[in-house]
N, C-alpha and C positions, 0 to 999 in steps of 0.2 A: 524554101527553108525559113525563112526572113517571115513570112506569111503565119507558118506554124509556131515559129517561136513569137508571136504577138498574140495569136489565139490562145497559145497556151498560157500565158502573163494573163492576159483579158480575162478568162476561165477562172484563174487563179482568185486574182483581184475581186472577181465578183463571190466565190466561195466565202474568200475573207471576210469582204461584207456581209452575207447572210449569218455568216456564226458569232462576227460581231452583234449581229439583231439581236443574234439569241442568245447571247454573254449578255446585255443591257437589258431583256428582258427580264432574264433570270436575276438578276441585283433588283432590279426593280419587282419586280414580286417579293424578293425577301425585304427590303427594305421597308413597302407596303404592309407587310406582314409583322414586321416589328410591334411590341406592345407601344401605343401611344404613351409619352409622358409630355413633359414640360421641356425638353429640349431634345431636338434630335440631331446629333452631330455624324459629320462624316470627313474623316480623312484620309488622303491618301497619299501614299509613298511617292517619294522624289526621288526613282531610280534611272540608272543609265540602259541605254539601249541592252537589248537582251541578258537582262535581271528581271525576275518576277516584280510585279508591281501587285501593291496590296490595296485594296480599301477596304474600310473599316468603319463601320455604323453603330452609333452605342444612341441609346434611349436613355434618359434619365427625367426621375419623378421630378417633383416640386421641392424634395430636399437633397438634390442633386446625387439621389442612390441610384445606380445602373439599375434598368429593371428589362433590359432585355440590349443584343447586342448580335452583330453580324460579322465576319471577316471574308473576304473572297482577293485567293493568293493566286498569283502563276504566271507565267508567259506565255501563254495561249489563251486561247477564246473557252478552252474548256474549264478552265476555275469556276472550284463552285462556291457558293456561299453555304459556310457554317457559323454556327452558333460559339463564342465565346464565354464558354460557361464558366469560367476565372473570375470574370467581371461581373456577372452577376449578383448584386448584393452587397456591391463595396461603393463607398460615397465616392467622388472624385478624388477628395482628397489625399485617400488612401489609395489611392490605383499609383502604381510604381511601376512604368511600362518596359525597365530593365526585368523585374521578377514577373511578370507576366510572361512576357517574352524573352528569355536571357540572352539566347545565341540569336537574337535576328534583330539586328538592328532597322532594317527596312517596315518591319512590323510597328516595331518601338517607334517609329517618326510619326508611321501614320496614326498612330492612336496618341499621339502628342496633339494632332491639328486636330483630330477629330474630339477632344477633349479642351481645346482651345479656341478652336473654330468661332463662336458667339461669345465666349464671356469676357 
């Protein structure tokens, strides 16, 4: 009994890892994918144990306008990355990450670091 319930953890464990590979891959293909600018920031949420955890990728030119951007949310390996199309076209300045985001504050942190991240 002792025996099975190790192979089945062991099984488990290795699953996990393989669809982590491919949660890491799939951020990194979209984050590769991004338009090239002048800074490429990424932040990510500072959640407790089972809460979605968010990252959050934003491009910006030379006059620090958003000109392309990423979000990938969840508490599984299966979150995908999507496009934040809100952001697109507003300077930093103007990005207010309560009116982007209103009801998430988890959202709201990481697009704080990832707009703060280098400057």
């Amino acid at each position: 009994m002792t025996t099975t319930l190790v192979a089945i953890a062991l099984i488990a464990w290795c699953i996990q890892i393989i669809f982590s590979w491919f949660q890491i891959r799939r951020f990194n293909k979209a984050f590769l994918a991004l338009k090239k600018g002048c800074y490429l920031g990424v932040g990510r949420s500072k959640s407790k144990r089972f809460r979605p955890r968010v990252l959050i990728a934003i491009s910006l030119d030379e006059n620090k306008v958003v000109i392309d951007s990423i979000i990938m949310k969840g508490i599984t390996v299966f979150a995908l990355p999507k496009s934040i199309s809100q952001l697109h076209g507003l300077s930093v300045s103007e990005i207010i990450p309560e009116k982007i985001f209103p009801n998430d504050l988890i959202s709201q942190s990481a697009l704080i670091v990832a707009l703060t991240a280098n400057n």
